[in-house]
C-alpha positions as CSV (number, residue, x, y, z in Angstrom):
1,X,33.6,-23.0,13.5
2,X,32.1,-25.8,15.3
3,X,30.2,-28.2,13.8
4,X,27.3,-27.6,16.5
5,X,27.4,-24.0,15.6
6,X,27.2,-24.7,12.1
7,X,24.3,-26.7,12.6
8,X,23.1,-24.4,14.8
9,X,23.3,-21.6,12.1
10,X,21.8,-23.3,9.2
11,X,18.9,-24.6,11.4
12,X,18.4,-20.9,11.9
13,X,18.3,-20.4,8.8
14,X,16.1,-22.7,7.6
15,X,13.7,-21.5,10.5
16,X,14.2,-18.1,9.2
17,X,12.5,-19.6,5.7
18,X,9.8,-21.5,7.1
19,X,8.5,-18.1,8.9
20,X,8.7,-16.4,6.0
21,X,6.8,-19.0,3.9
22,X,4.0,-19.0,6.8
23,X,3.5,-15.7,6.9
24,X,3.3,-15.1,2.7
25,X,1.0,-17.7,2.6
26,X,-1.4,-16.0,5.5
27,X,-1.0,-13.0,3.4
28,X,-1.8,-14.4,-0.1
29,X,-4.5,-16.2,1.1
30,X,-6.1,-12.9,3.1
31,X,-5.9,-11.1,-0.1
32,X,-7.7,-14.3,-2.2
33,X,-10.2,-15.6,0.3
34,X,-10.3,-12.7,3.1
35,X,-9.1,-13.2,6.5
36,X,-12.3,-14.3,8.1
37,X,-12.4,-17.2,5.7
38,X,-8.6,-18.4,6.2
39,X,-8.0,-20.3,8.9
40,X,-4.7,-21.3,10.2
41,X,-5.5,-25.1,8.8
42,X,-5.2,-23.5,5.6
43,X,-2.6,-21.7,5.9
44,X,-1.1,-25.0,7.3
45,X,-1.8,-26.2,4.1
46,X,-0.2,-23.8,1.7
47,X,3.0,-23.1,3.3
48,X,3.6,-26.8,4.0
49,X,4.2,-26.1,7.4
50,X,3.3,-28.5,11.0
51,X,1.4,-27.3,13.4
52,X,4.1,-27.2,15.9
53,X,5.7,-24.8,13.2
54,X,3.4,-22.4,12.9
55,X,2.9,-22.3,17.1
56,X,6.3,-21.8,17.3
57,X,7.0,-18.8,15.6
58,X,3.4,-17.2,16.5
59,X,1.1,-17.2,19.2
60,X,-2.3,-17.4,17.8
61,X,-3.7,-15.9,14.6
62,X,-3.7,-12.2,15.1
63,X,-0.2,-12.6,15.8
64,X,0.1,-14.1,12.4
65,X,-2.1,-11.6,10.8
66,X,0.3,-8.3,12.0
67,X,3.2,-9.9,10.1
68,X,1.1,-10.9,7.2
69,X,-0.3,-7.4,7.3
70,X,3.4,-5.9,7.5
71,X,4.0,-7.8,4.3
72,X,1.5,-6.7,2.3
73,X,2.3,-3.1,3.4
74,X,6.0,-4.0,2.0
75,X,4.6,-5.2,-1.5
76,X,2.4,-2.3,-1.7
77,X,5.0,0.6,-1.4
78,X,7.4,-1.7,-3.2
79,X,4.8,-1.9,-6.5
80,X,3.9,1.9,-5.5
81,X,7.3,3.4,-4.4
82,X,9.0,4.0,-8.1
83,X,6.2,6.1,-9.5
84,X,5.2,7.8,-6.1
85,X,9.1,8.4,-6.0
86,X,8.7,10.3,-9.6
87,X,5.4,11.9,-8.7
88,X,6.2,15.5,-9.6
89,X,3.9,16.6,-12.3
90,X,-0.2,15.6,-13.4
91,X,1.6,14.0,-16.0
92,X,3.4,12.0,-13.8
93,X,0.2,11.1,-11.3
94,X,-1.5,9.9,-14.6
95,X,1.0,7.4,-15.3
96,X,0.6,6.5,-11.7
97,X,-2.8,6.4,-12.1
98,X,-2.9,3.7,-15.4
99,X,-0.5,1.8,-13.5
100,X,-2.9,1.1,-10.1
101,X,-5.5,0.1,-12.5
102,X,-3.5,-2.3,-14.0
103,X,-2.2,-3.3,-10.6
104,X,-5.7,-3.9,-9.5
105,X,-6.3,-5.9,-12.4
106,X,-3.4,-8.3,-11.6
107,X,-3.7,-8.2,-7.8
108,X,-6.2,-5.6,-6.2
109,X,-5.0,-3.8,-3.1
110,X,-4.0,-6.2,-0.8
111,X,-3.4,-3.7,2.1
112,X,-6.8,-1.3,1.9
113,X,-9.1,-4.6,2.2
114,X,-7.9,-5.8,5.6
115,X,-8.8,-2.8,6.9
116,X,-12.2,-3.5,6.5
117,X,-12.0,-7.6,7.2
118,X,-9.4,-7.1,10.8
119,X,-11.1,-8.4,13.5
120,X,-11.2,-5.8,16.5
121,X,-9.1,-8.1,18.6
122,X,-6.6,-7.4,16.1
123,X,-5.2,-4.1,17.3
124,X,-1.8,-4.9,16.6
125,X,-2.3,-5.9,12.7
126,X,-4.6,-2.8,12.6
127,X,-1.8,-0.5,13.5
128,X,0.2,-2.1,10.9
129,X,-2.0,-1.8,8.0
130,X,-2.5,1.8,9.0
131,X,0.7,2.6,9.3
132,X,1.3,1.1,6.1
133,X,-1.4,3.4,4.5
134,X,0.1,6.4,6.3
135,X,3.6,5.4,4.4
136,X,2.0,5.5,1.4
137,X,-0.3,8.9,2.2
138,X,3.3,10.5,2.9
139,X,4.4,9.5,-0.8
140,X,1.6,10.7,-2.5
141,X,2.6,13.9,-0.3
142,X,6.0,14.1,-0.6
143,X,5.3,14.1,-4.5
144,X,2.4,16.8,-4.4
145,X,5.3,19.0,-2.8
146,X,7.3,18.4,-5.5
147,X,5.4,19.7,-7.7
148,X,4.7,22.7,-5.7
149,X,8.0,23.3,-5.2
150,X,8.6,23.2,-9.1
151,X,5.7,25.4,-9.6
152,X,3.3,23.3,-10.8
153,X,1.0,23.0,-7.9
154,X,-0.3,26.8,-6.5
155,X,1.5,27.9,-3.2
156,X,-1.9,27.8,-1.1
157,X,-2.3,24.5,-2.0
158,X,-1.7,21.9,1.0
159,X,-0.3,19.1,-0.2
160,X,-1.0,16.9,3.2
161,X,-4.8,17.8,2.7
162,X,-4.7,16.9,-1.2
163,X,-3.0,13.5,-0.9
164,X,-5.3,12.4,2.0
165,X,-8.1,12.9,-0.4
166,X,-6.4,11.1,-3.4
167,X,-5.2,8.4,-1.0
168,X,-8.9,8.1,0.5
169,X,-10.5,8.2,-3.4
170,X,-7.8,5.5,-4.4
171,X,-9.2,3.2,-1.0
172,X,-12.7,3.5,-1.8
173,X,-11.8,2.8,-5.6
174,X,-10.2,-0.3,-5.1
175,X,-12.6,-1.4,-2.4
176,X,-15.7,-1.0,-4.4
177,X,-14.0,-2.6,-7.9
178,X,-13.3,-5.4,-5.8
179,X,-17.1,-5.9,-5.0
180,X,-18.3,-5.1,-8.3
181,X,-15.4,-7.0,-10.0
182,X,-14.7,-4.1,-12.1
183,X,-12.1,-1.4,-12.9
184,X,-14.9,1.2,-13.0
185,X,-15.6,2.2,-9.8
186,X,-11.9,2.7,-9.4
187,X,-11.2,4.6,-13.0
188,X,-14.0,6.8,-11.5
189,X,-12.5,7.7,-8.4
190,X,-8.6,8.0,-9.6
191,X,-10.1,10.4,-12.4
192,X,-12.4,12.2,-9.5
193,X,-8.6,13.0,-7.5
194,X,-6.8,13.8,-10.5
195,X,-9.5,16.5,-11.4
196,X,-9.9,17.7,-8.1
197,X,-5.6,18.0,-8.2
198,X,-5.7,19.5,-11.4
199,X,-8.1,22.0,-10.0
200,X,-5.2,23.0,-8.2
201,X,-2.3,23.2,-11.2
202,X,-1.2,26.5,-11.7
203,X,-2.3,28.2,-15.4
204,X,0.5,28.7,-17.4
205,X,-0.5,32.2,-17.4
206,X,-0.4,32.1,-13.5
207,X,3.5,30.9,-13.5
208,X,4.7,33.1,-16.7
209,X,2.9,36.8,-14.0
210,X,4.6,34.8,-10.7
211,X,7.9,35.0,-12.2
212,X,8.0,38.0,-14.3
213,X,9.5,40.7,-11.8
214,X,6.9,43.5,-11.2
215,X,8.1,47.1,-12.8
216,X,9.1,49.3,-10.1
C-alpha cells in the first residue's frame, strides 16, 4: 500500500469519528436542552468540532437533526430490544415495564420527545423518528404474538391494535413525566396498558376447556 493511500485511509477514518462525535453530541444535547434551544454553536462546542467540520459533513441543521434522530432511534431499540425480544408473557411485559421506568429515570425517552420539538421543515428527521417508533411498535407486536401463539393472549385478540395502544400509553407517559419531572404520570399509563392487556389474558380456565378435546 501506498503511503498516500494510507493516509488517505486513516484520514477517512478519522473523518469517520469526527461525524460520529457531531452527531452524538446533537443528539445528547436535543434530549438535555431540546432541539429548539441547541444551536449548532453548541454543538460546535461539545463535540470539539470547527465550523468547517460540521459544514462538511452536513448541510444545515435539519440535516444534522435526521442523523441525530437516527441515533437516538438506535439507542432506544438497543436499551428496548432484549426485553421486547423476550416479551412473551404479562410476566414478561412487567419486567419490561420496571425497566422503562428506570430507563426514564436515568435518561427519559430520547426518541418520543423530538416528535413533539421537530420543526416542520424537518421532514426528513420526522420520518426518522417515526420510523424509529414504528420499529419499536413492531416489537411490542411481535411479542403480543408470542404470547398468543403460546396461548396466553385470546385468539381474537389483535396484537397490532394492542401494541399501538401500549406503545401510544408508553409515549404519553414519558412525555408528561418529563414535564412534571416525575415517574408518575408514566407508572400510571404503563399500569393503564398492562391492565387493558391483561384484560385480554386468557383464564386459566379458558386454556385448560380450549385444549381438552370435546367428547364426541
Amino acid at each position: 500500500m501506498s503511503e498516500k493511500n494510507g493516509s488517505e485511509r486513516r484520514l477517512t477514518t478519522r473523518g469517520a469519528a469526527t461525524r460520529r462525535r457531531i452527531v452524538a453530541a446533537a443528539a445528547d444535547l436535543a434530549t438535555k436542552r431540546g432541539v429548539g434551544e441547541t444551536s449548532l454553536d453548541d454543538v460546535m462546542e461539545a463535540s470539539g468540532a470547527s465550523k468547517s467540520q460540521l459544514y462538511h459533513y452536513f448541510a444545515d441543521k435539519d440535516a444534522l437533526l435526521r442523523e441525530a434522530a437516527a441515533l437516538q432511534a438506535e439507542r432506544v431499540l438497543a436499551a428496548h430490544g432484549p426485553l421486547l425480544d423476550a416479551l412473551d408473557s404479562l410476566a414478561a411485559m412487567r419486567v419490561w415495564r420496571d425497566a422503562v421506568l428506570a430507563l426514564n429515570r436515568r435518561t427519559g425517552c430520547p426518541l418520543g420527545a423530538l416528535v413533539y420539538q421537530l420543526p416542520p421543515s424537518a421532514r426528513r428527521a420526522r420520518t426518522t423518528v417515526e420510523d424509529g417508533l414504528e420499529a419499536w411498535r413492531g416489537m411490542i407486536e411481535d411479542g403480543l404474538a408470542r404470547m398468543q401463539s403460546r396461548g396466553e393472549l385470546a385468539p381474537d385478540a389483535a396484537p397490532a391494535d394492542i401494541a399501538f395502544a401500549v406503545l401510544s400509553a408508553v409515549q404519553g407517559g414519558l412525555l408528561l413525566s418529563r414535564s412534571a419531572k416525575s415517574d408518575r404520570p408514566l407508572e400510571l399509563a404503563f399500569d393503564m396498558a398492562l391492565a387493558h392487556v391483561a384484560a385480554q389474558v386468557r383464564r386459566p380456565a379458558d386454556r385448560s376447556l380450549a385444549e381438552t378435546p370435546r367428547s364426541r
